[in-house]
C-alpha positions as CSV (number, residue, x, y, z in Angstrom):
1,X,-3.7,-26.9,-44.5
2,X,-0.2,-27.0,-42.9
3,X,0.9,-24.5,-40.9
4,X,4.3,-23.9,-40.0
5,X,6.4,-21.7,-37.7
6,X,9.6,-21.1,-38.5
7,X,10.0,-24.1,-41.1
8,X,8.8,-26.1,-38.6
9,X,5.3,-27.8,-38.5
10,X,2.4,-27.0,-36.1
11,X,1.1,-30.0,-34.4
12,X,-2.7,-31.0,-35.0
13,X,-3.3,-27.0,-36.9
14,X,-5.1,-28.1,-40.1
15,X,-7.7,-25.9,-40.6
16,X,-8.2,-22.6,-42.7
17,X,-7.4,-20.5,-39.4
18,X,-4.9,-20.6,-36.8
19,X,-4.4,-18.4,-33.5
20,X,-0.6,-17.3,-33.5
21,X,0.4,-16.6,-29.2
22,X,3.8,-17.5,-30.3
23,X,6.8,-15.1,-32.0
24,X,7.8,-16.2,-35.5
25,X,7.7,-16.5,-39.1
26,X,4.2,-18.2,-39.9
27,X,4.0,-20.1,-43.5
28,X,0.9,-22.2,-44.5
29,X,1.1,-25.0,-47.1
30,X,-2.4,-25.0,-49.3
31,X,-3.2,-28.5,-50.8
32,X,-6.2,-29.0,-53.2
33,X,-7.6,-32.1,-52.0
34,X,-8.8,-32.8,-55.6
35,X,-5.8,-32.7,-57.5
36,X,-2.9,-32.5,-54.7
37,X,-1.5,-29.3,-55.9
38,X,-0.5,-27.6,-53.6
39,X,1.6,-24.3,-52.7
40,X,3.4,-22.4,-49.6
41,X,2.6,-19.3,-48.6
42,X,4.9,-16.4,-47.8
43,X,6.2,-15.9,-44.2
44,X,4.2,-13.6,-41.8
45,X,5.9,-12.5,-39.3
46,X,4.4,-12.3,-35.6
47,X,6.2,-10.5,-32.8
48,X,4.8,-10.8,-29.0
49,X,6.7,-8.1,-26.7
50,X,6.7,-9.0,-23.2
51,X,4.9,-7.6,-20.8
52,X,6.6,-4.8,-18.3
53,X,7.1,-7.2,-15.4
54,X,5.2,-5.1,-12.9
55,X,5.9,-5.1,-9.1
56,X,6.3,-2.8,-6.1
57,X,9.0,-2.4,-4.0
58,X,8.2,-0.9,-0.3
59,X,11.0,1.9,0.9
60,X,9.8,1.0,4.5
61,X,7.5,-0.7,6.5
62,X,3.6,-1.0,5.2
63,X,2.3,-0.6,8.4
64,X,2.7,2.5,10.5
65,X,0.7,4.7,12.4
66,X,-1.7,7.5,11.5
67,X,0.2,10.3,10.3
68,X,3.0,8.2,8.7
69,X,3.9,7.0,5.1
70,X,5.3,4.9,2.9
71,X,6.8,5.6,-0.2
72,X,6.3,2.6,-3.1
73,X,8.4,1.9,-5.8
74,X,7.2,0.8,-9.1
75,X,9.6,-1.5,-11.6
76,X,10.9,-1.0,-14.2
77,X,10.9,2.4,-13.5
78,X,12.4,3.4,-16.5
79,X,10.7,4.1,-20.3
80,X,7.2,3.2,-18.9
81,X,4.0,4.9,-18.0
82,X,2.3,4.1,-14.2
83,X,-1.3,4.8,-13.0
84,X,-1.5,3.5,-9.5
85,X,-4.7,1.8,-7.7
86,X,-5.7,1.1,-4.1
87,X,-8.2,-1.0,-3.4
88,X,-8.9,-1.4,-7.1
89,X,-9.4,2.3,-7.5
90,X,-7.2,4.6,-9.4
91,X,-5.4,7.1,-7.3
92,X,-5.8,10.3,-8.9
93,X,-2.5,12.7,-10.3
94,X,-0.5,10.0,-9.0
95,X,1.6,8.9,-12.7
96,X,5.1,8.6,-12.0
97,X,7.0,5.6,-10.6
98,X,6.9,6.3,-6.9
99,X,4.3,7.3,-4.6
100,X,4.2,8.1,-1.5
101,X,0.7,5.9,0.9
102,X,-0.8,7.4,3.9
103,X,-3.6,5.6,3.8
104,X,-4.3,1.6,4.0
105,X,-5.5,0.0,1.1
106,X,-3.9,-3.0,-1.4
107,X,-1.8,-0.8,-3.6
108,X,-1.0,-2.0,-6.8
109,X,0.1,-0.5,-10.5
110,X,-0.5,-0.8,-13.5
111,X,3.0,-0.4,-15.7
112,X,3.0,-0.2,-19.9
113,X,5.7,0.1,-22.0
114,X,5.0,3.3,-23.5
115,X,7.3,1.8,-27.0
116,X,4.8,-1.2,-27.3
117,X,1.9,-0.2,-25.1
118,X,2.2,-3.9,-23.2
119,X,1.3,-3.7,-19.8
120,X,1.3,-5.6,-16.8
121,X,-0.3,-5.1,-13.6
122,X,1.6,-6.1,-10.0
123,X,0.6,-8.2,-7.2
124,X,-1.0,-6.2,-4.5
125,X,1.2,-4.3,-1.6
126,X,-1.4,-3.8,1.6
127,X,-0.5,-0.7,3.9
128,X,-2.4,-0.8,6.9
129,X,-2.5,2.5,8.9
130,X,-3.0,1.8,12.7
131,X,-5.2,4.6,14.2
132,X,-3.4,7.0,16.7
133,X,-5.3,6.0,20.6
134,X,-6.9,9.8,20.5
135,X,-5.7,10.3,24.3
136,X,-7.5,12.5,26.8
137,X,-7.8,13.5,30.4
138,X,-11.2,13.5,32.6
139,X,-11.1,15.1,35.7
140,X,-13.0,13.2,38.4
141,X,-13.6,16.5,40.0
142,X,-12.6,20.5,40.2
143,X,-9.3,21.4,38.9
144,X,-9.1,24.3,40.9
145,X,-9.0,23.7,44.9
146,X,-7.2,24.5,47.9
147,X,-3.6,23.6,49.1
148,X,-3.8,20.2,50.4
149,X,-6.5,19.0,47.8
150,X,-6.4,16.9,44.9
151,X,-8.2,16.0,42.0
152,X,-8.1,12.2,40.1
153,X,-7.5,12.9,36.4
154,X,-8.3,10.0,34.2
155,X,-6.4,8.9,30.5
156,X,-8.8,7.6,27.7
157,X,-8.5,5.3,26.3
158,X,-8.2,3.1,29.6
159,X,-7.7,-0.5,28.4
160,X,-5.1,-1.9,26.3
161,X,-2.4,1.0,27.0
162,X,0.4,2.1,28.6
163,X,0.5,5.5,29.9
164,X,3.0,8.8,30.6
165,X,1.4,11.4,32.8
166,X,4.2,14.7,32.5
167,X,3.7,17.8,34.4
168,X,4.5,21.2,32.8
169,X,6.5,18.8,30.5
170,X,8.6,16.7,32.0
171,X,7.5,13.3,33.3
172,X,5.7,12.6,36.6
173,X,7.6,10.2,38.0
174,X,6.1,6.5,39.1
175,X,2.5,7.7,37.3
176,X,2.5,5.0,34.7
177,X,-1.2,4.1,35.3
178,X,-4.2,5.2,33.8
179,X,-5.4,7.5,36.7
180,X,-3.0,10.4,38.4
181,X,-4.0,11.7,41.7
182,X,-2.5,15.5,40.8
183,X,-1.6,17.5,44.4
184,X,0.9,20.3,42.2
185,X,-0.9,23.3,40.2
186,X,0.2,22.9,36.5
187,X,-0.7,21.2,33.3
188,X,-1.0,18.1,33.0
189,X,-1.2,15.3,29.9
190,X,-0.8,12.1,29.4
191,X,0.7,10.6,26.6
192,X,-1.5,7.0,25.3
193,X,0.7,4.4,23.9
194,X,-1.3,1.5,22.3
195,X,0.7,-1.7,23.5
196,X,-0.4,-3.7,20.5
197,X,0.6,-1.3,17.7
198,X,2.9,1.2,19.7
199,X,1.0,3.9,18.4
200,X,0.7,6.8,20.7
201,X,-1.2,10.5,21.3
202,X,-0.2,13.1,23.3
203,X,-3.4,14.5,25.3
204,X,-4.3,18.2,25.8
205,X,-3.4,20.0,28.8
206,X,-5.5,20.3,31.4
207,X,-4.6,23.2,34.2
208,X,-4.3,22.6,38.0
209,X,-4.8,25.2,39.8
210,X,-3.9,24.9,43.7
């Protein structure tokens, strides 16, 4: 056996079979070893479609704090069919070209060519949500007291942070610590900011009562 590809021959192919990865018009030339007759077959034609060329383009930054988003792009994002994945799983109803992550996770999607049904699967996109600080206030004592008293009210978390203390909604002035000795009836919060991922939580209030 001689196998050819487009009238050209394949090197070192000279058995009865061959594995065709390649696009073109296969021929195979038949000798009888006993007499050296021999005879060329018709063409067969192999076509091999490309694959989609899968990837994910990020509208905006993939990592954000809890509560955000992300939307992601598939390409091409046009004549195709999409089922996306995050950490390998498949994200449920989500079939069109875009979607929109809340949560962290590699992202990635699987794209075919709904013509050929060739599909290609892209290189993972990691979202990492950063966790809001979950900011509160401890009183070290009695809210309500007398004029003249006070009352210490501790932010949590109390490492790692910056802090905003605001009184009936405006800012306390100076109080950037993460205790605030409070003299004034009203409420108070504190608003967390972590000063690694500049994510930030706004407390409840808690009321002062002089």
């Amino acid at each position: 056996y001689v196998w050819l590809r487009d009238g050209a021959v394949v090197s070192g192919q000279t058995t009865a079979s061959l594995t065709a990865a390649v696009a073109g018009a296969y021929r195979v030339i038949v000798t009888n070893t006993s007499t050296q007759c021999f005879d060329t077959s018709a063409a067969t034609i192999v076509t091999v479609n490309p694959l989609p060329g899968a990837a994910i383009a990020a509208a905006g930054p993939t990592t954000f704090c809890a509560g955000g988003s992300v939307v992601l792009n598939a390409t091409p994002a046009t004549g195709m069919s999409y089922v996306w994945l995050r950490d390998g799983a498949v994200v449920s109803g989500q079939t069109t070209a875009s979607l929109t992550a809340s949560q962290s996770g590699a992202y990635r999607v699987i794209v075919t060519n709904t013509s050929t049904q060739c599909f290609d699967t892209s290189a993972a996109t990691t979202v990492t949500v950063n966790p809001l600080p979950g900011a509160a206030i401890a009183a070290a004592g009695p809210t309500t007291f007398c004029a003249g008293g006070s009352v210490v009210l501790n932010a949590t978390p109390a490492t790692g942070m910056s802090y905003v203390w605001l009184l009936n909604g405006s800012p306390v002035a100076g109080q950037t610590t993460a205790s605030l000795t409070a003299t004034a009836a009203g409420a108070y919060r504190v608003i967390v900011t972590n000063t690694s991922t500049q994510c930030f939580d706004t407390s409840a209030a808690t009321t002062v009562t002089v």
